[in-house]
C-alpha positions as CSV (number, residue, x, y, z in Angstrom):
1,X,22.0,16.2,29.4
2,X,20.1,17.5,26.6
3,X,16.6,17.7,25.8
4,X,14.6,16.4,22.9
5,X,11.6,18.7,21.9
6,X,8.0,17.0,20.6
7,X,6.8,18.6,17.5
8,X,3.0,18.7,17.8
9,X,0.4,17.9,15.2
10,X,-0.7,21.7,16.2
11,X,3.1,23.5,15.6
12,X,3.2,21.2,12.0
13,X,-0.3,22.8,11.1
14,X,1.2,26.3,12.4
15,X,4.2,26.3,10.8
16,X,2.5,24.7,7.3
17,X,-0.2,27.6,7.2
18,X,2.8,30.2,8.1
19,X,4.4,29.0,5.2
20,X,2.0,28.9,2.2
21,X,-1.8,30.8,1.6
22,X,-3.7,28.2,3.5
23,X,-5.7,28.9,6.4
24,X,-4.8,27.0,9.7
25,X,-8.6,25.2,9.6
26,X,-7.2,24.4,5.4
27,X,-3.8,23.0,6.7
28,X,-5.6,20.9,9.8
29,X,-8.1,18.8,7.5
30,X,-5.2,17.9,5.0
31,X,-3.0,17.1,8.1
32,X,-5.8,15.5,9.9
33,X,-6.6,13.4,6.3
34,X,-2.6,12.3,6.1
35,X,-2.9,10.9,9.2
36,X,-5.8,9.5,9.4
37,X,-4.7,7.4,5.5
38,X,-1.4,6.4,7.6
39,X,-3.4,5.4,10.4
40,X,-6.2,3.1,8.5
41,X,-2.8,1.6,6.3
42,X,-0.9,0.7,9.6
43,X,-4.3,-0.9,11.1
44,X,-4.4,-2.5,7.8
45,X,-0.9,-4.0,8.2
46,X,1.2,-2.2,5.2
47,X,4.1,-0.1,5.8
48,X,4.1,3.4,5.5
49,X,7.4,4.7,3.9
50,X,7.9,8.3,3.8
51,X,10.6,8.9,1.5
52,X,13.2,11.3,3.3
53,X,11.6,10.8,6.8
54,X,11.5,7.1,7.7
55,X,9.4,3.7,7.6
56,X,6.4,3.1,9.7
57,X,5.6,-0.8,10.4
58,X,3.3,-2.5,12.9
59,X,4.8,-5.3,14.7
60,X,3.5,-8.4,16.8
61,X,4.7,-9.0,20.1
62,X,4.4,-12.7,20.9
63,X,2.6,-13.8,24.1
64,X,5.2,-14.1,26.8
65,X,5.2,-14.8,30.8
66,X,6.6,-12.3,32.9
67,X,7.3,-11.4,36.9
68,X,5.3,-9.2,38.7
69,X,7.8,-7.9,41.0
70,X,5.4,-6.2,43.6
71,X,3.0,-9.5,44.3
72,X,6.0,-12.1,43.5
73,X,4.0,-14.1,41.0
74,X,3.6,-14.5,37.0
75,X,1.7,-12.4,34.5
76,X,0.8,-14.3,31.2
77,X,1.2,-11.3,28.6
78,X,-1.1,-11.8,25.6
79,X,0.0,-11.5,21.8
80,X,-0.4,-8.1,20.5
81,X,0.2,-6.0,17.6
């Protein structure tokens, strides 16, 4: 089995300052101000493409009914984005 490793907004900022003449407090307000842009354009429904990295999209899940296996009855599921 293998295992995946999470690459932290923290080891991004690291490795960023580690590469260029930035301080890590520099390279954490321009990472902090990318995300924050993708963020607001996501909450503002656009997509986000990142050209050699991938597409970011919101989508809607409609309202639906499920089970709830423990109590044996139904859960109405609201619409969410």
């Amino acid at each position: 089995m293998s295992t995946v490793e999470t690459l932290t907004k923290e080891a991004i900022v690291s490795a960023v300052a580690a590469e260029t003449a930035l301080t890590k407090a520099a390279v954490e307000s321009v990472v902090n101000g990318v995300l924050n842009e993708i963020r607001a354009g996501l909450l503002a429904g656009k997509t986000i493409r990142l050209t050699g990295v991938g597409t970011l999209t919101t989508k809607t899940a409609s309202a639906r009914t499920c089970r709830n296996v423990r109590a044996g009855g139904t859960v109405e599921i609201p619409a969410r984005k």
